[in-house]
Structure formats: C-alpha cells, structure tokens
C-alpha positions as CSV (number, residue, x, y, z in Angstrom):
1,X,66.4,119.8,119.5
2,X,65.1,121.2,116.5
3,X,67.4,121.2,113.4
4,X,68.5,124.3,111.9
5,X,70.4,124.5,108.5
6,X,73.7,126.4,108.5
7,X,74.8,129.8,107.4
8,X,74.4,129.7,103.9
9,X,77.4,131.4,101.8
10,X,77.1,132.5,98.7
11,X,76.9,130.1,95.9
12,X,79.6,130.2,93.0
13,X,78.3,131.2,89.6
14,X,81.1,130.1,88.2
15,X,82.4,126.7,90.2
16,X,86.3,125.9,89.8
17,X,87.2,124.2,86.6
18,X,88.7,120.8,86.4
19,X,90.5,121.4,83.4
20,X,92.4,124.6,81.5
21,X,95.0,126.8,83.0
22,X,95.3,126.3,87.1
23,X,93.7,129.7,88.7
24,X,94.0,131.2,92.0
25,X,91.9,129.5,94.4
26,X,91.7,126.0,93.3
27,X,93.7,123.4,95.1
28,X,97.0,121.4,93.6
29,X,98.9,118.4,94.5
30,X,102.7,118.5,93.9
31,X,104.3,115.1,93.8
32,X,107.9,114.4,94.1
33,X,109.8,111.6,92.6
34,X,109.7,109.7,95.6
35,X,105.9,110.0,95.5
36,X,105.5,112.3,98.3
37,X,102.6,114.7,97.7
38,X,101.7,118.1,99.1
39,X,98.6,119.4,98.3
40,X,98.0,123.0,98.3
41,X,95.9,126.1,98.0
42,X,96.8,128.6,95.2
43,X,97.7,132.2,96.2
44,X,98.9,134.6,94.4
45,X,102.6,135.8,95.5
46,X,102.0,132.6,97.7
47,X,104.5,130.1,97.9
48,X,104.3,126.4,99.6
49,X,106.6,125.3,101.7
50,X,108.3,121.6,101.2
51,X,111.7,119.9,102.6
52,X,113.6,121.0,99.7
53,X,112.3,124.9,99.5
54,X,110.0,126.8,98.5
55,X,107.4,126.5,95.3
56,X,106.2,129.4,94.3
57,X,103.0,130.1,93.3
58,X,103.1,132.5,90.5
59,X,105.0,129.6,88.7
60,X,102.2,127.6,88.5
61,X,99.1,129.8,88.4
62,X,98.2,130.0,84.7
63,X,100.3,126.7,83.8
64,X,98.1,123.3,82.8
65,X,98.7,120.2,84.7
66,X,101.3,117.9,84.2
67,X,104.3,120.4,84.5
68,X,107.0,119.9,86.3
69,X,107.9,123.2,88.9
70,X,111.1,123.9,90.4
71,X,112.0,124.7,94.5
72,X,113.9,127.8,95.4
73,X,115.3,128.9,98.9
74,X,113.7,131.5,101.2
75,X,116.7,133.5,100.2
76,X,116.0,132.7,96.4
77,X,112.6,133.8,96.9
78,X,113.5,137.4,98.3
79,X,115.6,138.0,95.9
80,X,112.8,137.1,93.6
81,X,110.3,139.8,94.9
82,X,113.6,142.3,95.7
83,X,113.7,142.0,91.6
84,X,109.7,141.9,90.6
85,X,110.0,145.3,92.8
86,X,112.2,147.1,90.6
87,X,110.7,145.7,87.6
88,X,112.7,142.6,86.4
89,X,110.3,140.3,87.3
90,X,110.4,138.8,84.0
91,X,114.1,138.1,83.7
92,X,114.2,136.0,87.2
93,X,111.6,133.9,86.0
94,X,113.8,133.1,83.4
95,X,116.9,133.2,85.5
96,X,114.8,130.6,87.6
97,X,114.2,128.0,85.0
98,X,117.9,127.8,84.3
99,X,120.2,124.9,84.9
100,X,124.2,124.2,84.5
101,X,125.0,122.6,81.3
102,X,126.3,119.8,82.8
103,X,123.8,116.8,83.1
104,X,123.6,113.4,84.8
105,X,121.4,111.3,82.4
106,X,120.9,108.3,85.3
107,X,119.6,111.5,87.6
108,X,118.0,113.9,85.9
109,X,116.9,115.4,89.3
110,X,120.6,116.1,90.2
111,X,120.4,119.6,87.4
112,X,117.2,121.4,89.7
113,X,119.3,120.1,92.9
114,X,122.2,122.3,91.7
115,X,120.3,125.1,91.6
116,X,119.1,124.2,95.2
117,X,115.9,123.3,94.7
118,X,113.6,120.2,93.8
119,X,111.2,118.6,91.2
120,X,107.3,118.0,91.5
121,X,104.6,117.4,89.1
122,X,102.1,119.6,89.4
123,X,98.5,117.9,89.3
124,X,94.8,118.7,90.4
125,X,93.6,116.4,93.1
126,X,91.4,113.9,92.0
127,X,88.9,114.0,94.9
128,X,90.2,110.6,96.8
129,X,93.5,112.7,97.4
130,X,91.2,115.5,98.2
131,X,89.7,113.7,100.9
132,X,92.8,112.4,102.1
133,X,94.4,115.5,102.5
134,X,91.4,118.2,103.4
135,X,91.8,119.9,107.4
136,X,89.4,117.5,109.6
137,X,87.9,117.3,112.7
138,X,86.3,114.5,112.9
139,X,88.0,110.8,111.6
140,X,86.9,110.5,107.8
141,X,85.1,107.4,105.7
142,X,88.4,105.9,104.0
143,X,88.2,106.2,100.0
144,X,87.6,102.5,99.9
145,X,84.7,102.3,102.0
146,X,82.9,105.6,100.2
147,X,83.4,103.8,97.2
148,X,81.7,100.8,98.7
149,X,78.9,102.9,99.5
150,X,78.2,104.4,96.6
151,X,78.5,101.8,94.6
152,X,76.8,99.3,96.6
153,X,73.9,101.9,97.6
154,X,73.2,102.6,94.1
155,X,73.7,106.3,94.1
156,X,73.8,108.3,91.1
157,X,72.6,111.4,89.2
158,X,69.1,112.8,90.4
159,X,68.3,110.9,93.9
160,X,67.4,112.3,97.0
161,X,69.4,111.0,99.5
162,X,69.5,111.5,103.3
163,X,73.0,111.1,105.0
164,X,73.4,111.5,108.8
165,X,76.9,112.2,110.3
166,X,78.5,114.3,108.1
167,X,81.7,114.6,110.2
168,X,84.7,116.3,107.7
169,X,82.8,116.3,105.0
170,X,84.6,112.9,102.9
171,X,81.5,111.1,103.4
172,X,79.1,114.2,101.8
173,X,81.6,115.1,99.4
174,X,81.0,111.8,97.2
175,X,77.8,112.4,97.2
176,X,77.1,115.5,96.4
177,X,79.5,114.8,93.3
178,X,77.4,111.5,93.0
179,X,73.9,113.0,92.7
180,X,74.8,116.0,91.1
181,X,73.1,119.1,90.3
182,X,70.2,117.0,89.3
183,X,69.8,115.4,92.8
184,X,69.7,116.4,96.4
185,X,71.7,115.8,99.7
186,X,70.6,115.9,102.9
187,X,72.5,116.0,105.7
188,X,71.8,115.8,109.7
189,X,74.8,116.6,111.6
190,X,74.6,116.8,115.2
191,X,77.8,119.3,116.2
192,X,77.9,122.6,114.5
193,X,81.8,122.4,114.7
194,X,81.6,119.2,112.3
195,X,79.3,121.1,110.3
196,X,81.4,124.4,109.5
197,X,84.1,122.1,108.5
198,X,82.6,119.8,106.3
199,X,80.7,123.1,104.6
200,X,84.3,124.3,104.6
201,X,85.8,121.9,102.5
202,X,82.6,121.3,100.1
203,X,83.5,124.9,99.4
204,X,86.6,124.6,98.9
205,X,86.5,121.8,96.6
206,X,83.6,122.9,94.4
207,X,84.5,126.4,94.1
208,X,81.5,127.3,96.4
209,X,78.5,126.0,98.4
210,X,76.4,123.5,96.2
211,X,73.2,124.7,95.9
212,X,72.1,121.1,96.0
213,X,73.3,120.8,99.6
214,X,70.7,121.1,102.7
215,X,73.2,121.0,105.2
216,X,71.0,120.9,109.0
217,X,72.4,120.5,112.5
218,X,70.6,118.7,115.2
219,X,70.1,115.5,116.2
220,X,68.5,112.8,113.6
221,X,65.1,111.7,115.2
222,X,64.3,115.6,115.7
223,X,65.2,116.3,112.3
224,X,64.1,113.5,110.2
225,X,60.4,114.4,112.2
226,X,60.1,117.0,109.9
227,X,60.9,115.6,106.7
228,X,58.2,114.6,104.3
229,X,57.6,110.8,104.7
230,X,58.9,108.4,101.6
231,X,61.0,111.5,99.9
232,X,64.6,109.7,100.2
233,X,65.7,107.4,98.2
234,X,69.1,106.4,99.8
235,X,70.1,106.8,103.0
236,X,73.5,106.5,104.9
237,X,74.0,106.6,108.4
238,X,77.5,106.9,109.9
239,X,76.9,107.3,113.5
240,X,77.2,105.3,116.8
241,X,73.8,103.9,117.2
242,X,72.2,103.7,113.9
243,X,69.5,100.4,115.4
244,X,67.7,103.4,117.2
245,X,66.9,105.2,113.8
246,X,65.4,102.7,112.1
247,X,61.7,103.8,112.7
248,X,62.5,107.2,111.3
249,X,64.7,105.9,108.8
250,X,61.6,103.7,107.8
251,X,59.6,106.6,107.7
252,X,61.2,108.6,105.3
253,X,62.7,106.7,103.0
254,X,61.0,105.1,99.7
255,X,59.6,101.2,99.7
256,X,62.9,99.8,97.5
257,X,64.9,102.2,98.9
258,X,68.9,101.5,100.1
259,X,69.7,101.8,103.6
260,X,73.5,101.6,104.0
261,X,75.3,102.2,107.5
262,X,78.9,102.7,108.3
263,X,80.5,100.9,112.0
264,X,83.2,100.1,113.2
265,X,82.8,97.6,115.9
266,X,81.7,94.6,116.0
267,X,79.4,94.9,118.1
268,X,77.8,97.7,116.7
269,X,77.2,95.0,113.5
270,X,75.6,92.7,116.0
271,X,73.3,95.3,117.6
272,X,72.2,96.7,114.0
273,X,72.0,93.3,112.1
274,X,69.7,92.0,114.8
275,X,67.5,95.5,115.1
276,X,66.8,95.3,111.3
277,X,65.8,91.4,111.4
278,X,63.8,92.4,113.9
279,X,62.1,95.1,112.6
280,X,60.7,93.4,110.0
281,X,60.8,95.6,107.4
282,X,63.8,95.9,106.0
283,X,65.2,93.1,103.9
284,X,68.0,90.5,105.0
285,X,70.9,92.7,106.1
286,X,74.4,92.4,103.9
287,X,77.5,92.8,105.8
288,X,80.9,93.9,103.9
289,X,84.2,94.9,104.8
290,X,86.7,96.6,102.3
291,X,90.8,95.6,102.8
292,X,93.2,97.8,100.8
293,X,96.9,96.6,100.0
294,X,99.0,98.3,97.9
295,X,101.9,96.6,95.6
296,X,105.6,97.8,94.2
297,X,106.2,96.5,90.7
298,X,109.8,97.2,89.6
299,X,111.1,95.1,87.1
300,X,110.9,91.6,88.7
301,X,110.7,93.0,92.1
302,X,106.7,92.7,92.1
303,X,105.4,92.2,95.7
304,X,102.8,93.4,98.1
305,X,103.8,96.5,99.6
306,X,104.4,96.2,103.4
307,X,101.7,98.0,105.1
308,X,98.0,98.2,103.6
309,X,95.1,99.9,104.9
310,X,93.5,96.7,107.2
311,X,89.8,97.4,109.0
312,X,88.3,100.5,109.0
313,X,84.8,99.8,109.1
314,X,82.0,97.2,108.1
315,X,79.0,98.3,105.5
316,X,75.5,96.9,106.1
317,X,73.0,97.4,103.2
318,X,69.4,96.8,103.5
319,X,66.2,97.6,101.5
320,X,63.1,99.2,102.3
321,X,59.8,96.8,102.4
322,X,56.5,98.8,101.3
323,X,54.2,99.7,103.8
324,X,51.8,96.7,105.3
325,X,55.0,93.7,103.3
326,X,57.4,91.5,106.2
327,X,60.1,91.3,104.8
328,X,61.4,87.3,103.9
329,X,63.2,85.6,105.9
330,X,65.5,82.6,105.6
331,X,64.1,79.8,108.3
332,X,66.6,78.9,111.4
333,X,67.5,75.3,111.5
334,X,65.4,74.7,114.2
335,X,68.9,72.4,115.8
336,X,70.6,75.4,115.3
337,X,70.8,77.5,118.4
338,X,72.6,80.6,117.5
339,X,71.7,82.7,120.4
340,X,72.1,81.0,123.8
341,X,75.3,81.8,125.3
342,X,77.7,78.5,125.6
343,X,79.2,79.7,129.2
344,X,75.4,80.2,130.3
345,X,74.5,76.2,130.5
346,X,75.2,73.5,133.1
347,X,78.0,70.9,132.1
348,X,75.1,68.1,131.2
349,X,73.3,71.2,129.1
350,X,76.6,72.2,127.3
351,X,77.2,68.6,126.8
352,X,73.8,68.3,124.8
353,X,74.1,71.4,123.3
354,X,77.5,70.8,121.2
355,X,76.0,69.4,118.3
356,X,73.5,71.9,118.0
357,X,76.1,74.7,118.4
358,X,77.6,73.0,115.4
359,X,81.5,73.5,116.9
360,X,81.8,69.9,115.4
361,X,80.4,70.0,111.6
362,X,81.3,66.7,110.6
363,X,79.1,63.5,110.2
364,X,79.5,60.1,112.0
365,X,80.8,59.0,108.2
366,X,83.3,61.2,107.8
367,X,84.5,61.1,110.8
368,X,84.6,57.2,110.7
369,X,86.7,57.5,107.0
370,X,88.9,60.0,108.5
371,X,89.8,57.7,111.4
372,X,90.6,55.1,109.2
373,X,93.0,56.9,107.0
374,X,94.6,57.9,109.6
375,X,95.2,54.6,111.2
376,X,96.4,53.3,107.8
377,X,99.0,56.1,107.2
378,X,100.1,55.5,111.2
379,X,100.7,51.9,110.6
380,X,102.9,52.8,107.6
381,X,105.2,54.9,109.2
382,X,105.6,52.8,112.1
383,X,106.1,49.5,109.5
C-alpha cells in the first residue's frame, strides 16, 4: 500500500494570533467559577450554549482575554436580534451589561444571576486544553505523556522528525508547535478517517494547514520505503506493534537519533524492550510511566484531590547506534535466569532454580541476624 499525502488546503497567510483582540474564527475557553470550562468556536451572531444560557458571541469578539461575559436566555437573545433589527443594537448591549443596584459582597455572582444569566472568564486555550477538548476519533496521547515525549525525546526548533499514528491529531499537534516553522513533521497514518481529523484540528488550531506538515496515509513499512535513509532525527511511534518497525525505523533515522514509542500494555513493553535488545542497534531501552494527581488548596484544607489521572501509557526511549557499532550492553548475572518460565520446571528443577530466580534476596547472614532478633524480641514479650 503505497502512501499518499492528503488533500492539501490552503495555507493561512496570516495564522490566528495568540494575543490582541479575540477574532472570528479562533477558539475560546469560557470558565465558570466552579471551574467548568466550555471551549468554543467564535461565530459571528453565534452564541454558545451552557447550563445557565446563552453567551453570545458578538460579546466577546473584539474583547482581549481575561473579561468576564455574561449569559442570557434564548428569550433574552431574540429579543436581542428583534432590537439589532430595528436598529438599537447598541442600546441592548448596554441594557445587557446592566445589573440591580443591590449587591451581595460574599456572592458577587448572585448580581449576573438576577439578570438570569451566568459568569465566565473568557480565555484562549492554551494548547493542553486544546487537546483535551478538540472532536476525536481516535483515543488521544494525554498532556502528560506528550510532554514526556517531547521533553524526553529532545524535540525542539528545526528537527526533522518522523511520527507514525497520528490518530486525533494531540500527538502531531505538539510537535508541529515543537519544531516549528524551522523544522519538519512527518506523519504516516494508516486510516484516512484519522487523518482528516487530525488535519482538521491542526487547522483549526493554527489558523490553517502548516506548511511544515507532510501529512501521508498508508501503512509505515510501505511508507517509510520511500523515505530518504538517515533524514529523521526523532521518531515516535504510537501504534500496536512498533517491535516490527524497527528495521525501517533503523533505516531512516540518524546514528544518535531518539526513538520514543507510546503502549499501553504491558506486554506490548515486553515485546518491544526485548526486540530492541535484540536488535542490536539501538541503545539500552528506558521505560517511563507518567501519573497525574491533582490537589485542592483552600486555606488549611490542602489535600490530594480524589481522582487523578492513573496509567495511560508507558514511554520507551532508545538511541540510534551508527551503522557497523553493537550497541553496549550491561552483562546478565550468569545465576540470574530471567527468562525461563517458573511453572515450566519439574518440582526438583524449581527447587534448584529459587535462588537463581532471586524470589529470596537475602543472604545466609542476614537471614541468620534476622532470626535472632526476632527470637530475642519473642522471648521478651512472653517474659
């Protein structure tokens, strides 16, 4: 299967700011005062609809961040355009913004309730809420873990990197923001349905398709084939099987270069740690896994939060050897099996095998001391 790079949109000239007056087009978030947070597309005459109302749009278009913008009722709202019809447009934007004189200082919230609507901040995404809250298709890299990756694959401004699995786009996102104009992504994808979406929302976000994108869909060996051997500097997998792409992986990718791969299972960390040992070019693999707990602090109420973001996925980073180098290895104990399969030995094999298995890592000294303390403190309860 032969890859083939998608339809190709027009790029933006002019990408969407991330500062200045909020324009039609770009996305916001509104946050409540509980923290609840809508993110939204801005349309204009569009509104968003929340559990308290209706935000309209043409409130915040032009506005800077960090304003606060009021809900009204449907029935609010067509009285709203009933009125911007005949020309008073101006005077129910001010009508709008109005509140009863009387004021709760404990609940400032209570004088935009009165008027039937609610308060939220309005913010641009940074592009972890982006991620978070983009349409999807596929299930996207958690913030945590992309962070992991670029940080730990040492991606920055100007490299060429090769990604494979571009699934919602989260994962291609970061790193088309990470290599910039100046660099180059890659990216094999092997459905065209994951494609259009992740091209989607790379759109959306930067205002239009980065010319610094090379978005192909088909599957990785076939691809890869054609790329230009040694070109890549990084490369992140995030795919099922990633052991049987090492060769091509190999191939194209620069001596020094970072492989990083994104699983789940733990058996998928098995299968890939042992294919790159094996292979014997790529250097010792490192394993990582990422937990994520938020915390409340409220005057002396300071505590872990409840729930927290627990396994998502394990990161294994390797290097590149040059061509005709092994990589090092560290030397096996040679009493320490690590391989043989406990519940495949005899009884008088098992036996033999248990200090070699290391299930008991304590020495005939220890043990002995150990013993002893134990008799002492025994004898002095029972004296």
């Amino acid at each position: 299967m032969q890859g083939r790079a998608t339809q190709q949109p027009t790029v933006a000239r002019n990408p969407m700011p991330k500062r200045g007056a909020l324009q039609a087009g770009e996305k916001v978030q509104f946050t409540d005062r509980k923290s609840k947070r809508i993110t939204a597309q801005l349309v204009a005459g569009g509104t968003t609809q929340t559990e308290h109302g209706l935000i309209l749009h043409d409130d915040v278009i032009g506005g800077t961040e960090g304003v606060i913008v009021t809900t009204v009722h449907a029935k609010r709202q067509a009285e709203t355009e009933m009125e911007a019809d005949s020309g008073q447009a101006v005077q129910t934007a001010q009508s709008s913004q109005s509140v009863p004189s009387s004021r709760d200082a404990a609940k400032p919230w209570k004088a935009a309730r009165a008027i039937g609507g609610w308060q939220y901040a309005v913010m641009r995404p940074r592009l972890a809420d982006y991620v978070l809250s983009m349409p999807r298709g596929a299930q996207i890299m958690y913030p945590k873990d992309i962070a992991q990756v670029i940080q730990l694959g040492d991606i920055c401004k100007g490299l060429n990197v090769l990604e494979s699995g571009a699934g919602s786009g989260a994962m291609s996102l970061n790193l088309l923001d990470a290599v910039g104009e100046q660099g180059r992504l890659t990216t094999i994808e092997m459905r065209g349905e994951f494609a259009k979406i992740a091209q989607a929302n790379a759109t959306l976000y930067f205002g239009g398709r980065p010319a610094w994108w090379d978005l192909k869909v088909g599957d990785f060996d076939s691809v890869a084939a054609d790329l230009p051997a040694h070109s890549f500097d990084r490369i992140v997998l995030d795919m099922l099987d990633p052991w049987n792409r090492l060769e091509q992986a190999h191939r194209i990718i620069a001596p020094g270069g970072v492989l990083v791969a994104y699983i789940t299972t733990t058996t998928q960390l098995s299968r890939l740690a042992e294919a790159l040992r094996e292979a014997g070019v790529w250097t010792e693999p490192e394993i990582q896994e990422t937990l994520e707990r938020d915390w409340k602090a409220q005057g002396l109420a300071v505590r872990p939060d409840h729930q927290m973001i627990g396994h998502t996925g394990f990161l294994v980073i390797s290097r590149a050897m040059a061509e005709g180098f092994e990589a090092l290895r560290k030397r096996d104990r040679a009493t320490k099996d690590t391989h043989t399969d406990i519940d495949a030995m005899s009884e008088e094999e098992r036996a033999a095998q248990l200090e070699d298995l290391e299930l008991r890592d304590i020495s005939d000294r220890k043990l002995r001391k150990v013993l002893r303390d134990l008799d002492a403190q025994v004898g002095a309860l029972e004296s």
